[in-house]
C-alpha positions in Angstrom: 0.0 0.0 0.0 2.7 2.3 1.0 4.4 2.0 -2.9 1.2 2.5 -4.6 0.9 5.7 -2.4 4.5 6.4 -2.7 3.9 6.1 -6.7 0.7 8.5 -7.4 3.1 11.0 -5.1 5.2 10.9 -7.3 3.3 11.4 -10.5 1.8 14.1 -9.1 5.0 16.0 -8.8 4.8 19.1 -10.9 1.9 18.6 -12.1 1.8 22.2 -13.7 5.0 21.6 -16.1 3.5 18.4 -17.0 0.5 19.9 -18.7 2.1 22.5 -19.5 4.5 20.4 -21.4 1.0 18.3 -22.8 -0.2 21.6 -24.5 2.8 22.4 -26.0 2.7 19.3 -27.6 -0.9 19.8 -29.3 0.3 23.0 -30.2 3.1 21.7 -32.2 0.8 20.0 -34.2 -1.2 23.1 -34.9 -0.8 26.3 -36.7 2.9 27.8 -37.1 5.7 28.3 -34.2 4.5 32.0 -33.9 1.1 31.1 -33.2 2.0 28.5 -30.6 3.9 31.1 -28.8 1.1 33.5 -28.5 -0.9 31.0 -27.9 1.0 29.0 -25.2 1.8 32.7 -23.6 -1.5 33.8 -23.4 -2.6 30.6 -21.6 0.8 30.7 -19.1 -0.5 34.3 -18.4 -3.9 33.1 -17.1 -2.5 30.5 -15.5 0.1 33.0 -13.7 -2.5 34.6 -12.5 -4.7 32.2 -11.4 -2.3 30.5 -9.5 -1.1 34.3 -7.7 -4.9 34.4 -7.0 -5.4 30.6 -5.3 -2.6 32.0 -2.9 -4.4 34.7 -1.7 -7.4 33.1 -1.6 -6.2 30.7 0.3 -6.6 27.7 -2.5 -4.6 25.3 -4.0 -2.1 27.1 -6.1 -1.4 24.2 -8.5 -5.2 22.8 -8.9 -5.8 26.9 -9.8 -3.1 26.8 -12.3 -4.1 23.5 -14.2 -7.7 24.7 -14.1 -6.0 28.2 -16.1 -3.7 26.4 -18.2 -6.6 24.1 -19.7 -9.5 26.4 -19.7 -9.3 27.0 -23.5 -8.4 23.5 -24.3 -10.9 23.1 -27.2 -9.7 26.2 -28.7 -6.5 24.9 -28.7 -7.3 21.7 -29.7 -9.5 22.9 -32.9 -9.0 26.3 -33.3 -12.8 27.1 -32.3 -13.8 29.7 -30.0 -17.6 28.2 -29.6 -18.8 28.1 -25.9 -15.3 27.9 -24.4 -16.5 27.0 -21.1 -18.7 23.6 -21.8 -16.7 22.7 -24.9 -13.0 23.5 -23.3 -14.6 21.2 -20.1 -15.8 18.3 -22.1 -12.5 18.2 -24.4 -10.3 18.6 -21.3 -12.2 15.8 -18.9 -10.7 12.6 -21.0 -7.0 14.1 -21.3 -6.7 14.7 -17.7 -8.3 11.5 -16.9 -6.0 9.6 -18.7 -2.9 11.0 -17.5 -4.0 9.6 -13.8 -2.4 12.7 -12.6 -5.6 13.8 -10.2 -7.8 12.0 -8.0 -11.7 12.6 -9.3 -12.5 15.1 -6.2 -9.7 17.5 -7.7 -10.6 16.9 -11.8 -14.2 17.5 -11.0 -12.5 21.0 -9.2 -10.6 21.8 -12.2 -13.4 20.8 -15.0 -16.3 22.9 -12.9 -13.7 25.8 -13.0 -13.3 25.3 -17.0 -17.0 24.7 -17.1 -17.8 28.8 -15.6 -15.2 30.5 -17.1 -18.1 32.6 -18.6 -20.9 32.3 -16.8 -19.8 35.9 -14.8 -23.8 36.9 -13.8 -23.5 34.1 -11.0 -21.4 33.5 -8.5 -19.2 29.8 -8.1 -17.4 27.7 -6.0 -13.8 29.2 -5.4 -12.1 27.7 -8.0 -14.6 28.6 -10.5 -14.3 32.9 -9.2 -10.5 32.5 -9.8 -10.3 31.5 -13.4 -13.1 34.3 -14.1 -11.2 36.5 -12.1 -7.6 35.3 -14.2 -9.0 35.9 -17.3 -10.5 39.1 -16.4 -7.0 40.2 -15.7 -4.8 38.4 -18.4 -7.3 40.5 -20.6 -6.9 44.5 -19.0 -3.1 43.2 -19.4 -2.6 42.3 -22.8 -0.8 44.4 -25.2 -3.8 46.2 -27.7 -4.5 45.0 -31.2 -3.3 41.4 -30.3 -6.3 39.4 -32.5 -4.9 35.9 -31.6 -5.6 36.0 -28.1 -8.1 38.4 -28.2 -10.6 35.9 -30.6 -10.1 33.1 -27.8 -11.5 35.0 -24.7 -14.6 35.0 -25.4 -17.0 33.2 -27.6 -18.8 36.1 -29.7 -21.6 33.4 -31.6 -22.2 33.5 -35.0 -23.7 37.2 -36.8 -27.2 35.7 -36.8 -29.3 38.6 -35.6 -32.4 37.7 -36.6 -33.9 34.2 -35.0 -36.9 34.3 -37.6 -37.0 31.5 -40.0 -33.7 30.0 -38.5 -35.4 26.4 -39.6 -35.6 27.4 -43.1 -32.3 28.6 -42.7 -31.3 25.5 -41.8 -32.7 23.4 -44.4 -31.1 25.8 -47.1 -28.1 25.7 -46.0 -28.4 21.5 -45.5 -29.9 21.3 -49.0 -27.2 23.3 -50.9 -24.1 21.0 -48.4 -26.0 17.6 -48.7 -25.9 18.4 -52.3 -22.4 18.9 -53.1 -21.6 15.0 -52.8 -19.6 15.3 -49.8 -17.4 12.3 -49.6 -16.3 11.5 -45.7 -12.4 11.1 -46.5 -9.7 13.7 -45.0 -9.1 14.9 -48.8 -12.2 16.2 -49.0 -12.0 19.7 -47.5 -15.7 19.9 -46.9 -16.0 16.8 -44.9 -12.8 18.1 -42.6 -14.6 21.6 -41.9 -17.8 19.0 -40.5 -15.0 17.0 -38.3 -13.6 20.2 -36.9 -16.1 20.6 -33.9 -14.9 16.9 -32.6 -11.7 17.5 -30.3 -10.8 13.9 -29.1 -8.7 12.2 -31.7 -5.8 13.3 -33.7 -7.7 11.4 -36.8 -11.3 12.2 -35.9 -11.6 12.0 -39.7 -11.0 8.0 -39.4 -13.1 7.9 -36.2 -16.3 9.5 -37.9 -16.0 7.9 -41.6 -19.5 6.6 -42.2 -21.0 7.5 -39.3 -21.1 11.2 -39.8 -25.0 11.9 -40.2 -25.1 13.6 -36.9 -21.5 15.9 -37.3 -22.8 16.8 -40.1 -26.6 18.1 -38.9 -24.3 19.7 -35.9 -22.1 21.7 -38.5 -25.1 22.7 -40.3 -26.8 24.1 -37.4 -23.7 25.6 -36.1 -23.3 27.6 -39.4 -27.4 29.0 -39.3 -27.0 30.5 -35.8 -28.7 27.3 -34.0 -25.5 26.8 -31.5 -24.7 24.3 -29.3 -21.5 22.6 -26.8 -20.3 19.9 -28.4 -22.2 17.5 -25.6 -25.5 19.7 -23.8 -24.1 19.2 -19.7 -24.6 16.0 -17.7 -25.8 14.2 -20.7 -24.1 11.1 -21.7 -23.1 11.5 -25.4 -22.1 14.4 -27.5 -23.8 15.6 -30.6 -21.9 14.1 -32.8 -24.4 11.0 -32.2 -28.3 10.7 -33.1 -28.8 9.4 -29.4 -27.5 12.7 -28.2 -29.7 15.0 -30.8 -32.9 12.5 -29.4 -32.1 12.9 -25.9 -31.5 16.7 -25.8 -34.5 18.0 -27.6 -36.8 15.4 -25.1 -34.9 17.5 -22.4 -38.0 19.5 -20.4 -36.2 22.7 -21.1 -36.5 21.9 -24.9 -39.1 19.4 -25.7 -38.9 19.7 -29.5 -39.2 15.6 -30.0 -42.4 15.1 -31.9 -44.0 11.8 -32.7 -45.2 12.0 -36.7 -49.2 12.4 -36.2 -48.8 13.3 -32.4 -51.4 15.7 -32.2 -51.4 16.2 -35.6 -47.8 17.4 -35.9 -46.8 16.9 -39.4 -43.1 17.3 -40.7 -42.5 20.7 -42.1 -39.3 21.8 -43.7 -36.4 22.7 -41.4 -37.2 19.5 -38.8 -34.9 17.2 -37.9 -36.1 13.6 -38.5 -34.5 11.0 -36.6 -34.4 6.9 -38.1 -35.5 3.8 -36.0 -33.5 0.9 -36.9 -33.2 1.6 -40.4 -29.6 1.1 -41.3 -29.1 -1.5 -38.1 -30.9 -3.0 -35.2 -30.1 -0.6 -33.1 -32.8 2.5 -32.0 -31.8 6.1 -33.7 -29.7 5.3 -36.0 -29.7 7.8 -38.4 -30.5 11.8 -38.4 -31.3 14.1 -41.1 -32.6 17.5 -42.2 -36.1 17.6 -43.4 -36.3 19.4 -46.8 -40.2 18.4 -47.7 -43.2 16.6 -47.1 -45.2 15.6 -49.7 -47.9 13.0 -48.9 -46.6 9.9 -47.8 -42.5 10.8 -48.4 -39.9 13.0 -47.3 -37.8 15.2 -49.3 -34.6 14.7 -46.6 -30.5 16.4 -46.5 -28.3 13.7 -45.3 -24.8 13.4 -44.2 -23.3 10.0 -44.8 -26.3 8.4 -46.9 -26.7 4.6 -45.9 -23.6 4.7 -44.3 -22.2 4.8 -47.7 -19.8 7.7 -46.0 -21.0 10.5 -48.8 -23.9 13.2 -48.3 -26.7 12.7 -50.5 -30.4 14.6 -51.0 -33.0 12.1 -51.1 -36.8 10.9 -50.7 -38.0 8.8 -47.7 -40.7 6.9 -46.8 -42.6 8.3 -43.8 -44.3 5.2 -42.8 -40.7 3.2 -43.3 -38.1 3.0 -39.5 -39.0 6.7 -38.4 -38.8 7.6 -34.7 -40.1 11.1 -35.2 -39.0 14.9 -35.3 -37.3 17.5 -33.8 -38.3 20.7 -34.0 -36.5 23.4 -33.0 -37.6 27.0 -31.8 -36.6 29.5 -33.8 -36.2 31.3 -30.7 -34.1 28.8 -29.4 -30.6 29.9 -27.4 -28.4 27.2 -25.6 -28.9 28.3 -21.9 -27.3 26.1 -19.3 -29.2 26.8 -15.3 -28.9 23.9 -14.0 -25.5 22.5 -12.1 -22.6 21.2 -14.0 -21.7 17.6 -12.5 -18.7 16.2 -14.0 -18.6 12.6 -14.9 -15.1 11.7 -15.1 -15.5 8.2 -16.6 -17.5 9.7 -19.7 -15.2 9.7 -22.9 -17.8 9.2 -25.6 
């Protein structure tokens, strides 16, 4: 007992320089050697303070300082700047699980403190007030006119002013993309702008090849101004699966699931139709944007058609392995209120 005790010790010395030394490594694989260095110096600044702030605070400096270092882990992962708090959170929980550098009670610390970086109208847990409070002052502190670290502080959304007619946005946009005969291979440049959202794996290209249906309805949406984290909080799966799509608009703070013919909802263009064992035995398999109704079929955009890994537009039978619809509000705007709880075995 004493050597296994002896042995997380001592992984846990310097824990700091050992993600610091992790990020430097992603950043080698992305954008030029200037870049990094803003990049890698904007984050040791936040983290620099942070950790000055723990202190006196009376926290734990080096928890702090992790929690600063990896706060915009998606961004540096992808190069997005959407919801930097959720996204940076989910992206981050795997990596730092793996390195079995923390215990669960101090990576639930650090991924709540990710999590809030944003959410500056309430006030948090400690932890949480400091990496608000670091950013706050990395950002007084930086030199003017610096536009690489000034597009990761904060996620501005999309220019979609307007909400109105957001669904038939959506189906435009899907119609004209579906069209294009997207083929789900890293040479294709359209079908790596769909992957970018999906942080994990080095070859998320690989990872998503015919099985892309649901990147491709989140890209979509992304681009029309219906944003979205990459998984909504305390759900199980991210949206790059139907199952998360299905379970997220049955959530009682959406409930845009509709049955086809429940009280005499009929699909309209802009809807979301999600599959019941149609391409396998298993429930939700398959996602697409609804393009038309027309009697008894469905005018439908589809990423990954058949799971032949290529996008296609194409008619469906209505009465043929449909679960139903989503709907989404026009109105809609991602709004998190309840409490972040993170799950450190989730990887999916």
């Amino acid at each position: 007992m004493v050597g296994v005790i002896e042995t997380l010790e001592q992984k846990k010395t310097d824990r700091v320089a050992k993600v610091r030394e992790f990020l430097e490594k992603v950043l080698h694989t992305t954008g030029d050697s200037v870049t990094n260095q803003d990049r890698m110096a904007y984050l040791s600044s936040v983290s620099n303070y942070a950790s000055k702030l723990a202190m006196t605070r009376g926290q734990n400096p080096e928890i702090a300082a992790i929690a600063a270092l990896m706060h915009n882990y998606y961004w540096i992962k992808t190069g997005m700047t959407s919801f930097p708090g959720p996204n940076s959170a989910d992206a981050a929980r795997p990596v730092l699980r793996q390195t079995q550098l923390f215990s669960n009670e101090e990576l639930s610390v650090i991924l709540r403190a990710i999590f809030y970086q944003d959410d500056r109208h309430l006030v948090h847990g400690p932890y949480e007030e400091i990496i608000k409070d670091a950013i706050v002052l990395q950002r007084h502190s930086q030199k003017p006119g610096n536009a690489e670290t000034e597009s990761c502080i904060v996620h501005k959304g999309t220019e979609h002013q307007n909400d109105e007619d957001r669904r038939l946005k959506l189906a435009d946009y899907a119609e004209k993309l579906a069209g294009q005969h997207i083929v789900g291979v890293p040479e294709d440049e359209r079908y790596r702008a769909i992957c970018k959202y999906w942080p994990d794996s080095d070859d998320i290209h690989k990872v998503l090849e015919g099985k892309w249906c649901a990147a491709f309805v989140y890209y979509c949406c992304m681009q029309v101004g219906i944003e979205l984290p990459i998984r909504y909080p305390n759900r199980e799966y991210r949206l790059a699966g139907v199952g998360a799509w299905l379970d997220w608009a049955r959530l009682p703070e959406t409930g845009f699931f509709y049955l086809d013919g429940q009280a005499g909802f009929t699909p309209e263009r802009g809807d979301l139709v999600i599959y019941d064992k149609l391409l396998s035995d298993d429930s939700h398999d398959h996602i697409g944007v609804v393009l038309a109704c027309v009697d008894d079929k469905l005018l439908v955009a589809e990423g990954n058609k058949d799971n032949f890994n290529y996008s296609s537009l194409l008619y469906r039978d209505r009465a043929h392995c449909i679960l139903g619809y989503i709907r989404i509000a026009d109105s809609y705007r991602y709004q998190f209120s309840g409490e972040y709880q993170p799950i450190p075995g989730i990887v999916v």
